[in-house]
C-alpha positions as CSV (number, residue, x, y, z in Angstrom):
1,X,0.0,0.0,0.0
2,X,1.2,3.6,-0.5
3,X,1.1,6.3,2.1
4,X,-2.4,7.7,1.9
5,X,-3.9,4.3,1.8
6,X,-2.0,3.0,5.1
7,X,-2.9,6.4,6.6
8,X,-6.3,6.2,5.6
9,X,-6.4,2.5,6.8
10,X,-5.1,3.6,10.2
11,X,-7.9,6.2,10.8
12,X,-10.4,4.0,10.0
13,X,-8.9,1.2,12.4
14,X,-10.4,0.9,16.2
15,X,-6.6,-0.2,16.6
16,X,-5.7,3.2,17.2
17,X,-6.7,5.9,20.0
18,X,-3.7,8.0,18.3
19,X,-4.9,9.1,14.8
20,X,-9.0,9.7,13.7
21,X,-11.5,11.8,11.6
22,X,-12.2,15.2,12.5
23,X,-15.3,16.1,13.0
24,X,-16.9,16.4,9.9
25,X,-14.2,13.5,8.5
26,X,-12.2,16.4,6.4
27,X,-9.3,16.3,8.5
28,X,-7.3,14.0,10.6
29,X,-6.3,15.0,14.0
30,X,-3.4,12.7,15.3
31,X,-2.2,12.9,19.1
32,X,1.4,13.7,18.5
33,X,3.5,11.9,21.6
34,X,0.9,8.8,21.4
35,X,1.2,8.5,17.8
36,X,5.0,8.2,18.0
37,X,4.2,5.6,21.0
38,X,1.8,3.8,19.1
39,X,2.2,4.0,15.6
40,X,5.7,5.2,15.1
41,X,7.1,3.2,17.8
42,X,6.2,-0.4,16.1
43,X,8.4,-2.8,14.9
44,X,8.9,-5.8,12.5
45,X,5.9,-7.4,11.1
46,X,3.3,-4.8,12.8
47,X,5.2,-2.2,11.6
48,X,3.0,0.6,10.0
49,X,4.8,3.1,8.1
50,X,8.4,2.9,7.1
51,X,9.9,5.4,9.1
52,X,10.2,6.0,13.3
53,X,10.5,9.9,13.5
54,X,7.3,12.2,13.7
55,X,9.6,14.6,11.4
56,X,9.6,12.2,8.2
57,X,5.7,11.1,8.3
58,X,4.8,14.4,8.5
59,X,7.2,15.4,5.6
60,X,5.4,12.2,3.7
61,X,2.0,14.5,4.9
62,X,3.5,17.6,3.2
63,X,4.4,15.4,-0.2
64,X,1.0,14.4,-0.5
65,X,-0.4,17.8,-0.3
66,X,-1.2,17.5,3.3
67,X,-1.5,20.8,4.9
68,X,-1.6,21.6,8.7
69,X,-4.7,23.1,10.1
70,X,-4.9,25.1,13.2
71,X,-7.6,24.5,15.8
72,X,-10.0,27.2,15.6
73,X,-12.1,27.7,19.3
74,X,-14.6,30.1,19.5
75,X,-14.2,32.2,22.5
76,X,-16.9,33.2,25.2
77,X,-17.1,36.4,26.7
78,X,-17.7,35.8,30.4
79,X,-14.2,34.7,32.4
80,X,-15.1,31.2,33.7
81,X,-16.1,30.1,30.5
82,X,-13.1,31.5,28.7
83,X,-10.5,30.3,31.1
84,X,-12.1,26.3,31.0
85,X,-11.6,26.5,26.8
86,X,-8.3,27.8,27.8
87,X,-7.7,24.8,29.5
88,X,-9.1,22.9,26.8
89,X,-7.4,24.1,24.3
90,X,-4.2,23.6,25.9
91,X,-4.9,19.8,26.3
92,X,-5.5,19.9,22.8
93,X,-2.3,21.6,21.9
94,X,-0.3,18.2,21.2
95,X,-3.1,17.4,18.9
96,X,-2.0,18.0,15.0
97,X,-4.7,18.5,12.1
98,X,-3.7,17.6,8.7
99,X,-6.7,18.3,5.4
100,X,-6.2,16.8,2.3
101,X,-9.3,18.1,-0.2
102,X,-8.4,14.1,-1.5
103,X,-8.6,12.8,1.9
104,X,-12.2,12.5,3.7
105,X,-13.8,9.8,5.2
106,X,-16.6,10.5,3.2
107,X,-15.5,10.3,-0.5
108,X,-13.2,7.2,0.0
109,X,-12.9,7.2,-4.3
110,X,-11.2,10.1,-3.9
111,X,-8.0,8.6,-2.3
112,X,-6.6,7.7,-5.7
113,X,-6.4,11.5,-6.3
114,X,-3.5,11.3,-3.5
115,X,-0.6,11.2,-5.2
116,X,3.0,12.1,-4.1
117,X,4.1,15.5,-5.5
């Protein structure tokens, strides 16, 4: 398989609590230290992808014409409020979004378009 299918066959696994679907399925969010754990961090025959480092699969992202997203939070205007999507937002700060327009969950057919530049 090349890259974007063994991505795409990751985030559709329940094998992994690292990589999934945004919601909405246009983007895929990965959790960046428990994908290197998980994914990354496999070896011999359940080896995923070809390389170890978090710097060369996203680089294989980038050559597929993965771009990263940021994570847009609305704000609230009283102070409690604010301050818990603060919070929030910082437990979500080790969490990566990549979009592909080739790469959602639901126009599979589309995967083909993929291709490395």
């Amino acid at each position: 398989l090349c890259f974007p299918q063994k991505l795409w066959k990751i985030v559709e696994s329940d094998q992994f609590q690292s990589i999934w679907w945004s919601k909405g399925g246009k983007c895929v969010a990965i959790n960046e230290e428990l994908f290197k754990e998980e994914v990354l961090g496999r070896g011999g025959p359940l080896r995923v992808f070809t390389t170890q480092s978090m710097k060369s699969f996203i680089r294989q992202l980038n050559l597929y014409g993965f771009t990263k997203m940021q994570r847009d939070f609305q704000r609230s205007a009283s102070l409690p409020e604010f301050l818990a999507e603060e919070a929030a937002a910082s437990a979500h700060s080790q969490i990566l979004y990549y979009y592909n327009p080739s790469f959602n969950r639901e126009h599979p057919h589309l995967l083909e378009k993929c291709k490395r530049r």
